[in-house]
VEXBAVO-773723 format. One line per field, with one value per atom (N, C-alpha, C): z, x, y; atom name. Coordinates in Angstrom, 2 decimals, always signed. Atoms other than C-alpha are relative to their C-alpha. Layout:
BEGIN
w	[Z	...]
u	[X	...]
v	[Y	...]
atom	[CA	...]
END
This chain:
BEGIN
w	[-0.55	-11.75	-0.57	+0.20	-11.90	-0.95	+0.72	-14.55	+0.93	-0.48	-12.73	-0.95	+0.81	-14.45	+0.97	-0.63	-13.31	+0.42	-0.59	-10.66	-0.68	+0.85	-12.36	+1.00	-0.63	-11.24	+0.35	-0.46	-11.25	+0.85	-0.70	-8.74	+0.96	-0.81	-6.58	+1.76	-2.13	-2.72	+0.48	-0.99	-0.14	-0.01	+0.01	+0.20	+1.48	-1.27	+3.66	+0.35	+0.04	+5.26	-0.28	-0.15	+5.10	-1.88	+1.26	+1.38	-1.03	+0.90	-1.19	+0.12	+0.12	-0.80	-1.56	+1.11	-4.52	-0.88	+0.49	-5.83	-1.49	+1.52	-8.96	-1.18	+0.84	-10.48	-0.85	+0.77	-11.81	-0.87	+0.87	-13.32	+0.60	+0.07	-11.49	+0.17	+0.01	-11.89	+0.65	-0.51	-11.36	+0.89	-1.02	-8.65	+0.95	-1.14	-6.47	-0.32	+0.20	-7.90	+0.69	-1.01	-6.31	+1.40	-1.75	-3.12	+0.52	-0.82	-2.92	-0.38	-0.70	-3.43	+0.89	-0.97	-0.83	+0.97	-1.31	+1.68	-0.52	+0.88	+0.01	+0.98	-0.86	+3.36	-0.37	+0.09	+2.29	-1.50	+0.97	+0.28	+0.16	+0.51	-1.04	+0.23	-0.38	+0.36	-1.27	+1.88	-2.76	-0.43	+0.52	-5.17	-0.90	+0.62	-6.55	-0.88	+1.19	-9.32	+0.99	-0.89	-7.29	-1.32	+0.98	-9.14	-0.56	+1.11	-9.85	-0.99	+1.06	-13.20	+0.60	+0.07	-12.90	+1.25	-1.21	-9.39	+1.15	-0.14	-7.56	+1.74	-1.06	-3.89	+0.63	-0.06	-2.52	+1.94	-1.52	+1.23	+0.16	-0.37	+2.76	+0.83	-0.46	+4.24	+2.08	-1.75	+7.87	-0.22	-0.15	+6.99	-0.06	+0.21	+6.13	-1.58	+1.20	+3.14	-0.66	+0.86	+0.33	-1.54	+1.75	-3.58	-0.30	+0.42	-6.01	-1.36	+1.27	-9.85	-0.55	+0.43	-12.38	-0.34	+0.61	-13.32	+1.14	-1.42	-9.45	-0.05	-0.84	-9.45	+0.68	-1.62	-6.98	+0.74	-0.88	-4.42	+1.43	-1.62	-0.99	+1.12	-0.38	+1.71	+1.32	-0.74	+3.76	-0.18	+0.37	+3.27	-1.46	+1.38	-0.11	-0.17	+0.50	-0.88	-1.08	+1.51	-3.93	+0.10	-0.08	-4.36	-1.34	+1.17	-7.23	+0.15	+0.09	-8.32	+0.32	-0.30	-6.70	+0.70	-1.28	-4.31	+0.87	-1.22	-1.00	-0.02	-0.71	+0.44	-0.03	-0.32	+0.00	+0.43	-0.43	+2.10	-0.89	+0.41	-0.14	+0.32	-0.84	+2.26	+0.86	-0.76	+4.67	-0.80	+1.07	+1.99	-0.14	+0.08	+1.20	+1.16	-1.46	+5.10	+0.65	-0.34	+5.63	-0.98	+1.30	+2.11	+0.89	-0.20	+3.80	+1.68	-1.35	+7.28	-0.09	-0.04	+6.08	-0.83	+0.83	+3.95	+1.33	-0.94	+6.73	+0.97	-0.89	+9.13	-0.89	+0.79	+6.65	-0.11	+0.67	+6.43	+1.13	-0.80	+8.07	+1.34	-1.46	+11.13	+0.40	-0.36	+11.81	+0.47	-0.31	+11.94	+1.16	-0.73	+14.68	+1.37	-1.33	+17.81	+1.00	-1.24	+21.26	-0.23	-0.23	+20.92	+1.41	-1.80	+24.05	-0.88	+1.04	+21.68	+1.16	-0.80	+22.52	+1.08	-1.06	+24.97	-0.99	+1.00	+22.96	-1.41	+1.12	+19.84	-0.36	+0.29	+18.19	-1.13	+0.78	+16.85	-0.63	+0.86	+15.93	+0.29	-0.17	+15.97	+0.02	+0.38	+16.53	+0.19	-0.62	+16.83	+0.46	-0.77	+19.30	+0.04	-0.63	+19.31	+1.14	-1.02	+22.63	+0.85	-0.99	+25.39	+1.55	-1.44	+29.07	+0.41	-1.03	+30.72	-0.43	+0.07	+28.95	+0.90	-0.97	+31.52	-0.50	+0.87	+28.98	-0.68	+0.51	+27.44	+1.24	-1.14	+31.10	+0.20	-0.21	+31.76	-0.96	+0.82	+28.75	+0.26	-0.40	+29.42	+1.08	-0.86	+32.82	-0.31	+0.66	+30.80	-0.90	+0.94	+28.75	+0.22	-0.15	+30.26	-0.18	-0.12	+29.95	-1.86	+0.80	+26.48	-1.19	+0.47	+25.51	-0.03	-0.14	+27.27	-1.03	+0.92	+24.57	-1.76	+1.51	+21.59	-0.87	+0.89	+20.85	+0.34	-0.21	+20.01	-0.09	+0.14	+20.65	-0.05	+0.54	+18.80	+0.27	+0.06	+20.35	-0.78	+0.96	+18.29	+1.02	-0.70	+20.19	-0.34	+0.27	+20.18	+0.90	-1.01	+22.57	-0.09	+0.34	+22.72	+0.62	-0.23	+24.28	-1.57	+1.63	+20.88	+0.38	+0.06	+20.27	+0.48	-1.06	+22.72	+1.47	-1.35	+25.60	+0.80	-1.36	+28.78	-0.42	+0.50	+27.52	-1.05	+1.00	+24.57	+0.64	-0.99	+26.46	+0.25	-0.06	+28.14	-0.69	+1.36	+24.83	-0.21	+0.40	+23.88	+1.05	-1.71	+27.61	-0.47	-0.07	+27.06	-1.41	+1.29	+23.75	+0.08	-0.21	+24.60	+0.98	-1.65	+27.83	-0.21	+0.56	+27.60	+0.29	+0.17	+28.58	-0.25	+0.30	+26.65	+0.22	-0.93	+27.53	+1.24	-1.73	+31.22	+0.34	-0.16	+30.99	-0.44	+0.47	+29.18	+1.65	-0.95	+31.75	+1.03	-0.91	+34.31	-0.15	+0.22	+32.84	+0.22	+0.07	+32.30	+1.38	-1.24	+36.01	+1.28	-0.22	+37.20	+0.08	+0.77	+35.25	+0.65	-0.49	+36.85	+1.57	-1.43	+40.23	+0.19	-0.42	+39.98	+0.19	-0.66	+40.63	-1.09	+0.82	+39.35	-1.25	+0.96	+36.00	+0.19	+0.00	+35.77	-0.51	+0.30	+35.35	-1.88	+1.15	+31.95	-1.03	+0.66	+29.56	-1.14	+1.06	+27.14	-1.02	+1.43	+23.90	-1.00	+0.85	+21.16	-0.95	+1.33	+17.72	+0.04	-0.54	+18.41	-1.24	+1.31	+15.77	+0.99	-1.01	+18.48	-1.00	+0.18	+16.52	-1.39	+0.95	+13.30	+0.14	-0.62	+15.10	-0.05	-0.25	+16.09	-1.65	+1.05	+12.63	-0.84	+0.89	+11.04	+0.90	-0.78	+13.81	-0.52	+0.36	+12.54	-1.66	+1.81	+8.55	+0.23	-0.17	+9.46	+1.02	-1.27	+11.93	+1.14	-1.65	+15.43	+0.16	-1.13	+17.71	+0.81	-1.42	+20.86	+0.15	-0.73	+22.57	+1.11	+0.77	+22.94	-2.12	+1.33	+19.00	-0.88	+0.36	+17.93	-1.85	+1.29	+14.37	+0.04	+0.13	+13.13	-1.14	+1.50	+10.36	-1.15	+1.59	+7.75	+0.02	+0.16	+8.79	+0.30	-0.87	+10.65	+1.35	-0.99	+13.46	+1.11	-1.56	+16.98	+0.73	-0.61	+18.49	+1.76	-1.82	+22.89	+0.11	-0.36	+24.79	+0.05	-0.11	+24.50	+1.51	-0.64	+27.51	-0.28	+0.17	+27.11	-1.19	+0.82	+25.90	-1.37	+1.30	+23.58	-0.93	+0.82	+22.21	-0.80	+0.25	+21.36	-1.18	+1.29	+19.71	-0.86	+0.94	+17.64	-1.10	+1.61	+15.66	+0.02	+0.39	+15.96	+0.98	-0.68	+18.61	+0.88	-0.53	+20.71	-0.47]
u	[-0.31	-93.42	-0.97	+1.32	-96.15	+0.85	-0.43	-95.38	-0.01	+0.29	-94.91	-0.04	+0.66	-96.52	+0.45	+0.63	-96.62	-0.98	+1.63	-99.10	-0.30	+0.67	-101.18	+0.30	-0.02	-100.18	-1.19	+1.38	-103.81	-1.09	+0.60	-105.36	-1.32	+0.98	-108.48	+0.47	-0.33	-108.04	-0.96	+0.59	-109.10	-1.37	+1.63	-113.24	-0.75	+0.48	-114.12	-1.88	+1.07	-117.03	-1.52	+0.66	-118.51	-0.39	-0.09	-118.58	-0.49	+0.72	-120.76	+1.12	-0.95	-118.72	+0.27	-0.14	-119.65	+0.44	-0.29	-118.47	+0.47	+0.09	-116.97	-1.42	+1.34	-120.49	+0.41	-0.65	-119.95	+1.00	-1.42	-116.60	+0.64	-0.38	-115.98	-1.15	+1.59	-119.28	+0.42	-0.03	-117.58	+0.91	-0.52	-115.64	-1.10	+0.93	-118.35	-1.57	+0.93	-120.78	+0.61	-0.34	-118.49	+0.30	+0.03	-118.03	-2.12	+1.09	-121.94	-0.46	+0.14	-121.80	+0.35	-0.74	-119.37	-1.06	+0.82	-121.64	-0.87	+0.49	-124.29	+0.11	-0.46	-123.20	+1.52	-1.81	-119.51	-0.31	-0.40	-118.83	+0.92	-1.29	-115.56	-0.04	-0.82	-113.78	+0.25	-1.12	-111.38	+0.13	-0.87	-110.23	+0.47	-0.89	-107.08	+1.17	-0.59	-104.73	+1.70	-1.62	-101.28	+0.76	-1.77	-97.96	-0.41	+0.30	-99.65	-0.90	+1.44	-101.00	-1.41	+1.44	-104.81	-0.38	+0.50	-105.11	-0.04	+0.31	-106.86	+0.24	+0.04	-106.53	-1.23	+1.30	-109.90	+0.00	+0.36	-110.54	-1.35	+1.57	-113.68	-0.81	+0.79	-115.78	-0.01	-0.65	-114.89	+1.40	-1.37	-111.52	+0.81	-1.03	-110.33	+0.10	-0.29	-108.68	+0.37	-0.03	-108.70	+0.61	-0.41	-107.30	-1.28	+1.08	-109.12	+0.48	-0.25	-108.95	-1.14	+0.66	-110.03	-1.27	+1.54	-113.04	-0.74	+0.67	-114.14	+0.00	-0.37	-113.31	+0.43	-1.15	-110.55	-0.39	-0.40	-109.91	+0.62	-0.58	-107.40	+0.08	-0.26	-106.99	+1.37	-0.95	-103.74	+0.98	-0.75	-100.36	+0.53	-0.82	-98.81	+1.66	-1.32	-95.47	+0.71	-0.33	-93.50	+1.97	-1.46	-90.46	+1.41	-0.49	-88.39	+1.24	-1.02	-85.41	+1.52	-0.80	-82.21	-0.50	+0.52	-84.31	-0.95	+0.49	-85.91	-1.19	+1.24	-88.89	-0.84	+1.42	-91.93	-1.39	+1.33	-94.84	-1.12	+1.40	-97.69	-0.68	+1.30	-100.25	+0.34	-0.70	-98.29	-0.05	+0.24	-97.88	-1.14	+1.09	-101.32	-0.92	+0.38	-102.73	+0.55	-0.72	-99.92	-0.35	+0.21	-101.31	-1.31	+0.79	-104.53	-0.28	-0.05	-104.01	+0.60	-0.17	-102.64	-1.07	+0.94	-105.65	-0.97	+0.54	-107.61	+0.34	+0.09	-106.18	+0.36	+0.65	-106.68	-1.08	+0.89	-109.75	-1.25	+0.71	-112.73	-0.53	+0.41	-113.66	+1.22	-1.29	-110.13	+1.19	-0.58	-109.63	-0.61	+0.77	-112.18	+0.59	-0.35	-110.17	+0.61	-0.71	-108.76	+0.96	-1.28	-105.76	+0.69	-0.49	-103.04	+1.36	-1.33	-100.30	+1.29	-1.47	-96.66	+0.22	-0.61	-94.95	+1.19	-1.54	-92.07	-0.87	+0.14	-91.49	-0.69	+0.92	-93.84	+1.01	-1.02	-91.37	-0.65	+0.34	-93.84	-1.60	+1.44	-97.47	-0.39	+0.81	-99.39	-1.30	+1.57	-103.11	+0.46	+0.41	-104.38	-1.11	+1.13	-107.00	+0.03	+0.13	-108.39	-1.18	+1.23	-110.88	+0.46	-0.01	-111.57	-0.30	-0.46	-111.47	+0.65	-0.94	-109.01	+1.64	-1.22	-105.54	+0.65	-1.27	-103.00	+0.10	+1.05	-105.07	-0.09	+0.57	-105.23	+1.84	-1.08	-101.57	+0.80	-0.28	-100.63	-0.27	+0.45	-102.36	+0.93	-0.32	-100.89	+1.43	-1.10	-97.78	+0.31	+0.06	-99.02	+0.77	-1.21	-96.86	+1.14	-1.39	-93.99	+0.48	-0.13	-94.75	+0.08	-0.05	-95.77	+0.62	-1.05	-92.97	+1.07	-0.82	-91.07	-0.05	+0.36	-92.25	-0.99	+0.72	-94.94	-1.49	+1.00	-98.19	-1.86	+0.86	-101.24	-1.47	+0.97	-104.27	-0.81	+0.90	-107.00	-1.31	+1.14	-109.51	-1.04	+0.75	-112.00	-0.60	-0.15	-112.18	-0.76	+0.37	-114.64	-0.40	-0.28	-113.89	-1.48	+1.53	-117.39	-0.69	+0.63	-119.07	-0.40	+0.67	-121.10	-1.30	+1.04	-123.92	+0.20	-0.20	-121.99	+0.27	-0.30	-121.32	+1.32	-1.21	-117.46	-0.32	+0.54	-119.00	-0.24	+0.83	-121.46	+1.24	-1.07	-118.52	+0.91	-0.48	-116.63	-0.58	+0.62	-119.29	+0.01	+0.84	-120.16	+1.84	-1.50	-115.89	+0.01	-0.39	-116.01	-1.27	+1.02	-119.40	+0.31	-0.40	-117.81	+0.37	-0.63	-117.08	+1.39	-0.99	-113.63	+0.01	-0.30	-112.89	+1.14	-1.05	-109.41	+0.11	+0.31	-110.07	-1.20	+1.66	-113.46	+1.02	-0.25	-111.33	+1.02	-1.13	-108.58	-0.79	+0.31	-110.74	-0.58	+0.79	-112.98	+0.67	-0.93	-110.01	+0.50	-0.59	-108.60	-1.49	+0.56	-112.15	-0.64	-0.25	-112.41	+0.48	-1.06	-109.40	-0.19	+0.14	-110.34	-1.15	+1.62	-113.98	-0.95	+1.11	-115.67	-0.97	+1.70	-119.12	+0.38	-0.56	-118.62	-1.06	+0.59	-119.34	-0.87	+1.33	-122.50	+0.29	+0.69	-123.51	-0.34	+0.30	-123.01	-1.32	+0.77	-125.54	+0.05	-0.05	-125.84	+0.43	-0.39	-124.05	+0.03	-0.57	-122.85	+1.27	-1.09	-119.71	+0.32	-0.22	-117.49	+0.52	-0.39	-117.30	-0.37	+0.26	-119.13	+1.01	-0.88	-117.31	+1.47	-1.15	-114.09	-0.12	-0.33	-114.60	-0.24	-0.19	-115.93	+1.22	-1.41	-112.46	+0.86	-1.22	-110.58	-0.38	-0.70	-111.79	-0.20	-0.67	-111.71	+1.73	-1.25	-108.00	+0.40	-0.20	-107.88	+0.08	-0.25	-107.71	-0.73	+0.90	-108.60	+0.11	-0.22	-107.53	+0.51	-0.37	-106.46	+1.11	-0.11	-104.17	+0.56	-0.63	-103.49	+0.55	-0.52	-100.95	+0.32	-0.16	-100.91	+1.03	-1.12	-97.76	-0.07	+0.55	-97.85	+0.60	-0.59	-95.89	-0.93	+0.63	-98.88	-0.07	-0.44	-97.13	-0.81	+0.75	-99.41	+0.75	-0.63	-97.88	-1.41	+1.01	-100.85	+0.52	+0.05	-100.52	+1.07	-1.21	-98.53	+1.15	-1.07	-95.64	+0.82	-0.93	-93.12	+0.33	+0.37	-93.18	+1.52	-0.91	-89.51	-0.08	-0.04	-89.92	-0.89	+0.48	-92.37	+0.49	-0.61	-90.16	+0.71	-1.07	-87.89	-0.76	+0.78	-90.40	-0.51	+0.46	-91.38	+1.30	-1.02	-87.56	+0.10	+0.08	-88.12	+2.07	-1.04	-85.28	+0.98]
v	[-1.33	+92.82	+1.01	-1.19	+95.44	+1.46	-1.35	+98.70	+0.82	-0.90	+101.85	+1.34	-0.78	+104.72	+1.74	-1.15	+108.36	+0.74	-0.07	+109.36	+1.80	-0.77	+111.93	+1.28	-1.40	+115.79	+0.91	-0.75	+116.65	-1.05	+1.25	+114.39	+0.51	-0.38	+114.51	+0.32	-0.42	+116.56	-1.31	+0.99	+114.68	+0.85	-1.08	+115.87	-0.19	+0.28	+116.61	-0.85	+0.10	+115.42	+1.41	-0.83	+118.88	+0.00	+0.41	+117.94	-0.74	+0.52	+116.31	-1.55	+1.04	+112.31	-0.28	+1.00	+111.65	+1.77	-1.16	+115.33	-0.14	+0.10	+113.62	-0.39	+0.37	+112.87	-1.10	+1.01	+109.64	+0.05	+0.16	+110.13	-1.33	+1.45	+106.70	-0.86	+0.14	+104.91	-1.53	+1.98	+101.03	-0.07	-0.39	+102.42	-0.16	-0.67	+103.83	-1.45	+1.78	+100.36	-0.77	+0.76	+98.27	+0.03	-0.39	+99.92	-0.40	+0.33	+99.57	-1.76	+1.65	+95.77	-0.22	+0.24	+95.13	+0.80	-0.56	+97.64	+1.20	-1.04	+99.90	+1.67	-1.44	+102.47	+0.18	-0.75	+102.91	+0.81	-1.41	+106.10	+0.39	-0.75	+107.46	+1.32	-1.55	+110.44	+0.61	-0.29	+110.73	-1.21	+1.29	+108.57	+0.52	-0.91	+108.75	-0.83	+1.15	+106.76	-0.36	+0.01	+105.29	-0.40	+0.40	+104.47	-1.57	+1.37	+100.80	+0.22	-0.10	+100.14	+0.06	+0.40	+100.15	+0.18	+0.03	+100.53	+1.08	-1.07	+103.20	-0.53	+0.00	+104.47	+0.41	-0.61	+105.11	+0.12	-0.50	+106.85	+0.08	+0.60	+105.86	+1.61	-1.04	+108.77	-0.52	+0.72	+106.24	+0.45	-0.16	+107.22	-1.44	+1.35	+103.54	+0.17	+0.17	+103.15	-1.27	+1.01	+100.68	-0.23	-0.14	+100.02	-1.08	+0.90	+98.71	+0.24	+0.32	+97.82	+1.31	-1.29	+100.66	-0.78	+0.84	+97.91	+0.05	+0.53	+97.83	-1.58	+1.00	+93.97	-0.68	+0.73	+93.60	+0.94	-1.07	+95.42	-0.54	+0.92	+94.61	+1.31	-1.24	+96.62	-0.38	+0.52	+96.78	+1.24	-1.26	+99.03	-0.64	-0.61	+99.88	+0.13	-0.53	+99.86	+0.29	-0.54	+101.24	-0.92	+0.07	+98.96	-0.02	-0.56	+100.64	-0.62	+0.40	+99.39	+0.72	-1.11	+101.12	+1.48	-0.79	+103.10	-0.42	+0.65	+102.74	-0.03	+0.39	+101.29	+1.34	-1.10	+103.72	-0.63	+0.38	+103.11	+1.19	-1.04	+104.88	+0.01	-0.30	+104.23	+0.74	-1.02	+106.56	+1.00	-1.85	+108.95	+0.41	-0.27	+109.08	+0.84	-1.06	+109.55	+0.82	-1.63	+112.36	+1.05	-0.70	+114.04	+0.23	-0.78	+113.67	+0.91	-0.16	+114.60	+1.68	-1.25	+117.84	+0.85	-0.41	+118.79	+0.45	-0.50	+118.28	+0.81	-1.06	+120.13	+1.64	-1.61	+123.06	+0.09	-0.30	+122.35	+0.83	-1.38	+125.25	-1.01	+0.29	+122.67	-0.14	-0.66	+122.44	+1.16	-1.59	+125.74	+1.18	-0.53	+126.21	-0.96	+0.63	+125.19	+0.87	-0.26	+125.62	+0.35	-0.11	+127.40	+0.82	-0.53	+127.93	+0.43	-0.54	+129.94	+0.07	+0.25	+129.71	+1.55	-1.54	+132.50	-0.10	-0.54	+134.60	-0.72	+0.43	+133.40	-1.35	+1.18	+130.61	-0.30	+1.13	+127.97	-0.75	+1.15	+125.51	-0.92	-0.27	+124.67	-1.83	+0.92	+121.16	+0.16	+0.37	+120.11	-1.30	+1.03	+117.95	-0.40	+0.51	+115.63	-0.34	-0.08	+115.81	-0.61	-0.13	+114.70	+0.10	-1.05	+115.98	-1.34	+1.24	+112.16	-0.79	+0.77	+111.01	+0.63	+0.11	+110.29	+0.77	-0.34	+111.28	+1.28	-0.91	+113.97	+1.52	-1.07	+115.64	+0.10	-0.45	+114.71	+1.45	-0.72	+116.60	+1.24	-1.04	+119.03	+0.71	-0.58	+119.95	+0.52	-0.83	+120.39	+1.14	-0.77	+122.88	+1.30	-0.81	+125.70	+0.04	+0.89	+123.96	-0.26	+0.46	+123.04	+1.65	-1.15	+126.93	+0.77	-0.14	+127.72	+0.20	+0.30	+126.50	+0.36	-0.46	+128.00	-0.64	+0.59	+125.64	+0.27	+0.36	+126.32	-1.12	+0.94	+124.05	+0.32	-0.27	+123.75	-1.58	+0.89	+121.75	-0.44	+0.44	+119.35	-0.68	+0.83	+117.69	-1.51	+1.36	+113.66	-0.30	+1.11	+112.60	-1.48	+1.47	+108.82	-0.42	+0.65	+107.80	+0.44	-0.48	+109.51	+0.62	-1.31	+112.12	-0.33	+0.30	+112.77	-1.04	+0.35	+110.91	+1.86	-0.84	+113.24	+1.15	-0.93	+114.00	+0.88	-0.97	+115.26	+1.65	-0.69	+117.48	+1.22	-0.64	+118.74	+0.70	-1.03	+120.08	+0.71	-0.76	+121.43	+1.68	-0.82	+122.97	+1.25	-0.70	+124.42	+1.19	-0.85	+125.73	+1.52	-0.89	+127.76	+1.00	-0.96	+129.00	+1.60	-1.62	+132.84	+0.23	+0.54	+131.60	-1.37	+1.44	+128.61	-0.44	+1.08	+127.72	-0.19	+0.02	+128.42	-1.22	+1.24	+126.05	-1.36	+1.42	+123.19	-0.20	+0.30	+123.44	-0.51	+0.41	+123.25	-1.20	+0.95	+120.52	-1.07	+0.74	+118.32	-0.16	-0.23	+119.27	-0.62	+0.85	+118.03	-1.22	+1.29	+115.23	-0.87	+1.27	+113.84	-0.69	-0.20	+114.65	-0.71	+0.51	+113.08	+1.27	-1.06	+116.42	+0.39	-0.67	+117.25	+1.00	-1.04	+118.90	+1.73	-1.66	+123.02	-0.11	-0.01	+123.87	+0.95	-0.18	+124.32	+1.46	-1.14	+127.83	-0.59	+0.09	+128.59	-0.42	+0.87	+126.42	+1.02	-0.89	+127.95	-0.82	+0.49	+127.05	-0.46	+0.69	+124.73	-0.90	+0.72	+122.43	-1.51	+1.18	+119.84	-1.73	+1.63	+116.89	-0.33	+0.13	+118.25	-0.67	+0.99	+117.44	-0.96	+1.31	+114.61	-1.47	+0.78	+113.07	+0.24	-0.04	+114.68	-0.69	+0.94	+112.77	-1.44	+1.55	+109.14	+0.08	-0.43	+110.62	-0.12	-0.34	+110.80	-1.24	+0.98	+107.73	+0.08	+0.17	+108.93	-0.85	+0.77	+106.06	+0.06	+0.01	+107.10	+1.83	-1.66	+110.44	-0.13	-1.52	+112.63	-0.86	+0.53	+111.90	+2.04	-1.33	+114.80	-0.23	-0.41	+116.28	+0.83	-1.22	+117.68	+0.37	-0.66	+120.10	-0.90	+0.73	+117.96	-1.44	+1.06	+115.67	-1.53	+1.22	+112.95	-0.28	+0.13	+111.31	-0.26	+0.54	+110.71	-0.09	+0.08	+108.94	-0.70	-0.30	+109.26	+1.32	-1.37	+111.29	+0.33	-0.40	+112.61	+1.38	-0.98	+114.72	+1.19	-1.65	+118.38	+0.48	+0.08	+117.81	-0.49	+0.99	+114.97	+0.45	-0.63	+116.65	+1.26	-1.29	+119.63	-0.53	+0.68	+117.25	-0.52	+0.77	+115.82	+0.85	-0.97	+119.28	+0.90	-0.93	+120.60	+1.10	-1.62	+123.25	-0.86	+0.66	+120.99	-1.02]
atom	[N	CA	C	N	CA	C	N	CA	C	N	CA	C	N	CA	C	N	CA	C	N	CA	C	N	CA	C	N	CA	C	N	CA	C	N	CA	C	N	CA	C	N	CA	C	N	CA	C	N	CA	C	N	CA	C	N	CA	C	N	CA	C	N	CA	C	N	CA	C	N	CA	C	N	CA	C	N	CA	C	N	CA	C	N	CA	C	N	CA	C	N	CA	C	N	CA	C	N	CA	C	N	CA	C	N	CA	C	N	CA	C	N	CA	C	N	CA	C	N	CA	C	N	CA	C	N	CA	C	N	CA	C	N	CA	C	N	CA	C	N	CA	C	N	CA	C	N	CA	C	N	CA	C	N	CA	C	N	CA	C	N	CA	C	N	CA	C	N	CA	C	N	CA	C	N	CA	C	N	CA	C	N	CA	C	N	CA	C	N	CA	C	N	CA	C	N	CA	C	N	CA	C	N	CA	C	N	CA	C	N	CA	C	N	CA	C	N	CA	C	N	CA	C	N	CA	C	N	CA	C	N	CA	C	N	CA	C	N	CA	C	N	CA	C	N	CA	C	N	CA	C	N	CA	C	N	CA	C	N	CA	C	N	CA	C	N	CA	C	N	CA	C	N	CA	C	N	CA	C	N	CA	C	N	CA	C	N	CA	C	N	CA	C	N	CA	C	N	CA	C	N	CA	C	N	CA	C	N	CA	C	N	CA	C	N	CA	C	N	CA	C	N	CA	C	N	CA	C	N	CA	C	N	CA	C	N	CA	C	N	CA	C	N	CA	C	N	CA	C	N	CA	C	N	CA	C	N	CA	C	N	CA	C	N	CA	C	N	CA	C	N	CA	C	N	CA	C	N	CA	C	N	CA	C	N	CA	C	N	CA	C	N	CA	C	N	CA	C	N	CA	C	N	CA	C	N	CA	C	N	CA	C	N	CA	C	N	CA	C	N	CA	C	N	CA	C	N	CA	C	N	CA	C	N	CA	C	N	CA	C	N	CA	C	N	CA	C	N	CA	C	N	CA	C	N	CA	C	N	CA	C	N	CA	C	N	CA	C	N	CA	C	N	CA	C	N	CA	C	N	CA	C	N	CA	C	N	CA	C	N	CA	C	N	CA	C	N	CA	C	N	CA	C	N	CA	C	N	CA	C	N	CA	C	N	CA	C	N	CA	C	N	CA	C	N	CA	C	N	CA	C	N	CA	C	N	CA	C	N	CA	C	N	CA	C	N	CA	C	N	CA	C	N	CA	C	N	CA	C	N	CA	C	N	CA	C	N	CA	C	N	CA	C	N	CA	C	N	CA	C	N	CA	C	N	CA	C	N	CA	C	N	CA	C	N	CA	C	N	CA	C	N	CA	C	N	CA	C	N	CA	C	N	CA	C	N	CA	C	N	CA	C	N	CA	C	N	CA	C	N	CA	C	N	CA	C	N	CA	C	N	CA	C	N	CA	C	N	CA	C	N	CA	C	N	CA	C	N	CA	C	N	CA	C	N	CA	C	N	CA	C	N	CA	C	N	CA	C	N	CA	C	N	CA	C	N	CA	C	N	CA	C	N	CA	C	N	CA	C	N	CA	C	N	CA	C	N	CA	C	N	CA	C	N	CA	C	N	CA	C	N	CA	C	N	CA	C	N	CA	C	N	CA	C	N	CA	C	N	CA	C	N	CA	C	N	CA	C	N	CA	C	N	CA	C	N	CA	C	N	CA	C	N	CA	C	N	CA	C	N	CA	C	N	CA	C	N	CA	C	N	CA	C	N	CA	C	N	CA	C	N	CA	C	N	CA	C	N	CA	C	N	CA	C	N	CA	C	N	CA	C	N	CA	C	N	CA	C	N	CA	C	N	CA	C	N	CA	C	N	CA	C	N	CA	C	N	CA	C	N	CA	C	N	CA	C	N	CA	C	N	CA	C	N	CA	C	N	CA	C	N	CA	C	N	CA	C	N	CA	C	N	CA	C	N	CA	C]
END
């Protein structure tokens, strides 16, 4: 049976990509050595001490996460659980990507999005990772009255699932530049679905479109719509304008 220790109250944030990856300056030197045996391209987000003896949680700068021994010679990667004696099941790999899933969405490319704010009172706020040909993404969308309606407002991220420098891309970009940007996405999305020739093209600006999208797979989105709720819980597709209500309490 493994010791359980107390996880340290002063621990490392999650370190965006906008962010130096190795920011501790070798304060883990056989940490960050053995990540470059295994692949001399993987670099650590954070790393951070869990409830097992000796064994660290380390977030990849891909956003996959791994443990590993304080020597760097193990390391597994999979979920975590904490199973204490006379209390319940803790997934700590859940805890961990809701710790960081709320960091990031504090963090300054995050804070550069599409918003369609509630009508009346604002009950309750998600982000959305998003793209303009994805089905679910557009359905959603068309509920967005329905959903603002209700006191919720939505804060779009941009996810274009082809990658950066496909077409959908393009298109984010082409929305966020627009001199109306929620009117340009709506429509983009509303032609999208339809097949029609996308709008011609605003002037190139300064956009956090690619930033998005590298904080969506730092955080795991793999697909779209992938909803962020503020306590950091993922609901990845779509959800019903209702069910979604019930899901941050508005209903």
């Amino acid at each position: 049976m493994f010791l359980m220790i107390t996880k340290f109250t002063a621990t490392l944030s999650f370190v965006l990509f906008l962010l130096a990856p190795n920011a501790w300056a070798g304060e883990y030197t056989e940490l960050e050595s053995s990540l470059a045996r295994i692949n001399p391209d993987l670099k650590a987000a954070s790393i951070e001490l869990t409830p097992m003896f000796g064994i660290y949680d380390i977030v990849l700068t891909s956003g996959d996460r791994i443990y590993m021994s304080a020597d760097g010679e193990f390391f597994f990667a999979g979920t975590m659980y904490q199973n204490s004696f006379g209390e319940s099941l803790v997934n700590l790999t859940e805890q961990g990507s809701i710790k960081t899933r709320v960091v990031a969405m504090n963090s300054s490319a995050a804070q550069r999005a599409w918003v369609f704010p509630a009508i009346g009172e604002k009950k309750a706020t998600i982000t959305v990772f998003t793209d303009v040909d994805c089905y679910y993404c557009q359905k959603l969308h068309a509920e967005m009255p329905e959903i603002n309606a209700l006191g919720i407002e939505v804060r779009y991220l941009a996810f274009p699932r082809a990658g950066l420098g496909s077409s959908s891309y393009q298109v984010m970009v082409d929305s966020w530049c627009a001199e109306n940007a929620n009117e340009f996405l709506t429509e983009a999305k509303a032609r999208s679905h339809d097949k029609q020739t996308p709008q011609a093209s605003p002037k190139s600006c300064d956009n956090p479109v690619a930033a998005h999208y590298t904080l969506g797979q730092q955080i795991g989105v793999n697909g779209t719509p992938a909803i962020v709720l503020p306590s950091g819980e993922l609901l990845p597709g779509y959800l019903p304008a209702k069910e979604l209500a019930k899901s941050v309490g508005v209903l």
